[in-house]
C-alpha angles and dihedrals in degrees: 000000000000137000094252090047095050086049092049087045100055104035096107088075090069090040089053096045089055100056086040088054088046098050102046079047090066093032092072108029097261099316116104116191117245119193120237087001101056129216118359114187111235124190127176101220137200100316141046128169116217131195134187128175135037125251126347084350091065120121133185130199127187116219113201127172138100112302097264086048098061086105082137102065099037079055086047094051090051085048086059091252115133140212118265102172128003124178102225132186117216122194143177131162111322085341119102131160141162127214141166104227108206115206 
């Protein structure tokens, strides 16, 4: 097995880290528990990029709106589609970045 196979094997993991991050987001009103560093701040913002199907059956849809306009891709997850790339804010205390996590 190749590089490229072993990538394309184990992407879900990133796929499934993305919608976890995103539910214990919500669970808990923005605020994820960290151990040994406390409470980060985590928001989805503005754009996710969703994908459902395999091959040439694959299909991608791109989600964009404010956070609490992201309606479409929380439609998307319960369709079985899954995220593929979110721009997220983290914050805690003065500290504050935003970053697009890729699966």
């Amino acid at each position: 097995m190749d590089l490229v196979d072993l990538i394309q094997e184990k992407r879900f993991f990133g796929q499934e880290f993305l919608a976890w991050l995103w539910y214990k987001s919500e669970q808990r009103g923005g605020s994820v528990e960290v151990p040994g560093v406390g409470d980060v701040l985590v928001v989805f913002e503005k754009h996710m990029l969703l994908e459902f199907g395999e091959g040439e059956a694959n299909e991608k849809v791109i989600c964009r709106g404010l956070q609490t306009e992201l309606r479409e891709a929380r439609l998307g997850l319960r369709m079985g589609k899954k995220p593929e790339q979110a721009r997220i804010r983290l914050a805690r205390g003065d500290y504050e970045f935003s970053v697009t996590l890729t699966a």
